[in-house]
N, C-alpha and C positions, 0 to 999 in steps of 0.2 A: 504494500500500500504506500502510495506516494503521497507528501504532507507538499503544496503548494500555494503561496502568498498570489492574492490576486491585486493588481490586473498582473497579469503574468509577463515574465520576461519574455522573449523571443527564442532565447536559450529553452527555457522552462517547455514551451510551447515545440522548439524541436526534437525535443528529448521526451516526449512521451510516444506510445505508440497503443496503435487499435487493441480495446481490452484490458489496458492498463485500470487496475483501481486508484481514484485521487478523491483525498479528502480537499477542501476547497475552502480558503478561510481567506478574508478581507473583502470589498467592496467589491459588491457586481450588478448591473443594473438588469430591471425585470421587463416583461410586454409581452402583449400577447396580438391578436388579429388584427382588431381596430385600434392598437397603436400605431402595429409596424405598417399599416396603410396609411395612417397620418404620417410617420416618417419618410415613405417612400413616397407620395404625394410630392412634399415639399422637395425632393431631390430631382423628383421628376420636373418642379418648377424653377431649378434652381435655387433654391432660397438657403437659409441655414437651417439647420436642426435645431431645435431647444434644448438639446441634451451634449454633453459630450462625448461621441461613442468611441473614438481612437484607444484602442489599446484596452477595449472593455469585453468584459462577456456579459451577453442577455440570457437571460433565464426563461424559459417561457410560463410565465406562470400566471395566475389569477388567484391568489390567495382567500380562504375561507376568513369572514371574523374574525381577530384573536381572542385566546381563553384566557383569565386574567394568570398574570406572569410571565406569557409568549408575547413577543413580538410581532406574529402572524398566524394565525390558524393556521389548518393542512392547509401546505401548499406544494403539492406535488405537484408535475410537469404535466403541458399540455403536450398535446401533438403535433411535433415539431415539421410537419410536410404542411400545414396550414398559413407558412410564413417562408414557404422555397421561392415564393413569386419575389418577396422584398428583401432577401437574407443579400443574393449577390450586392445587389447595390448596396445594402450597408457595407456590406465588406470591403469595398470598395471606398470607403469614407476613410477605413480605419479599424472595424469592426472585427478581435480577434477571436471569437468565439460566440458559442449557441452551447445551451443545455437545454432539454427536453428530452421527449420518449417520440420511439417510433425511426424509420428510415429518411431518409433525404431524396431527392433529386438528384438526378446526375449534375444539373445546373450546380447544384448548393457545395457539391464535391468537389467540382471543377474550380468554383471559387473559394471553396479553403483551400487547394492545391495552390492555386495561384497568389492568395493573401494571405498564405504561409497562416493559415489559422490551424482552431481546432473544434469540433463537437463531441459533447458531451452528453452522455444520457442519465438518468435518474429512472430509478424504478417506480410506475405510476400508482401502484397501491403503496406508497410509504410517505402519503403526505404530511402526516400525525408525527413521524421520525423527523421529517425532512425538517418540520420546523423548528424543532427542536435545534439546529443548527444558525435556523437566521436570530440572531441576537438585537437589530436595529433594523425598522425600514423607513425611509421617508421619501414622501411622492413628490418626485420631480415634474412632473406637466400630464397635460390629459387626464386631469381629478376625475372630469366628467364622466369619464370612461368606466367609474367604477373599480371593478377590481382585476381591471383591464388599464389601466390607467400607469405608465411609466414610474417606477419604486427604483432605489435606490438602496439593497440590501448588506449592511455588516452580516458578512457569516463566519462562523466557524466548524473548519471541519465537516464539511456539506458534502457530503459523500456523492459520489460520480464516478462514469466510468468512462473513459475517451473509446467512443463509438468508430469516430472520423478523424485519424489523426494528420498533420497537416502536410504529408505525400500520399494521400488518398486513401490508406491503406482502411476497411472498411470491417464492422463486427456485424453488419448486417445481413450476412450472408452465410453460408455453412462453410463455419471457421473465419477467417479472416481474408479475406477478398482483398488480394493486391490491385492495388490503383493501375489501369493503362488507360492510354490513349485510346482515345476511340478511332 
């Protein structure tokens, strides 16, 4: 099990590989559908971002209430093929990573290869665990949005597992599926 400080160095980033376990501790920012279409909007218009995403990971999440003492109800990972339409273009911003459950696009693969990123997955039945790890969050933009809404999470120790490490190498397939060219 790998212990990693976020936002993660580039080092950090190319030294993990597909199936790797990483516990996952410091600042990572959150969004889910009707975020990441409001961010890809504005890039499509040119405009800036509200947010700073260089050198961040998103989380895809929607977090439940919290119970009193937690920071955020369960908040396990949505499914992360719902955000392969907007993922490239963040990446393209800056954007070193994705956590969620479920596969990608070849698109979203293509662009972590090329933006030296990484994905990560969470298991979707341990959102009750998973909070257990976020310690702080606070809503950076899109309040409106709910619990859909842009966060800003302290974590520690947030358990993951590198799905898509950043030379394509893939856990979504039987065994580990090396990255080629199409």
């Amino acid at each position: 099990m790998k212990k990693l400080k976020l936002p993660l160095a580039q080092e950090d980033i190319d030294g993990l590989n597909a199936g790797d376990s990483v516990l996952l501790s410091g600042i990572m920012l959150t969004g889910r559908d009707a975020a990441h279409k409001r961010l890809y909007e504005l890039i499509q218009k040119g405009e800036p971002l509200p947010i700073d995403i260089k050198g961040q990971l998103i989380y895809y999440v929607g977090p439940a209430p919290a119970k009193p003492g937690y920071a955020v109800g369960p908040a396990g990972p949505t499914s992360s093929y719902r955000m392969d339409k907007y993922a490239p273009a963040l990446m393209d911003l800056g954007l070193k990573g994705m956590i969620g459950k479920g596969a990608r696009s070849r698109e979203v693969i293509d662009s972590i290869v090329k933006n030296h990123g990484v994905y990560f997955a969470c298991i979707g039945g341990a959102a009750a665990l998973i909070a257990k790890s976020i310690k702080r969050e606070e809503i950076l933009c899109y309040e409106d949005l709910g619990t859909e809404a842009v966060r800003r999470y302290t974590v520690e120790d947030f358990p993951s597992i590198v799905a898509i490490d950043s030379r394509g190498n893939n856990v979504y397939v039987d065994g580990v599926e090396k990255y080629r060219e199409d």
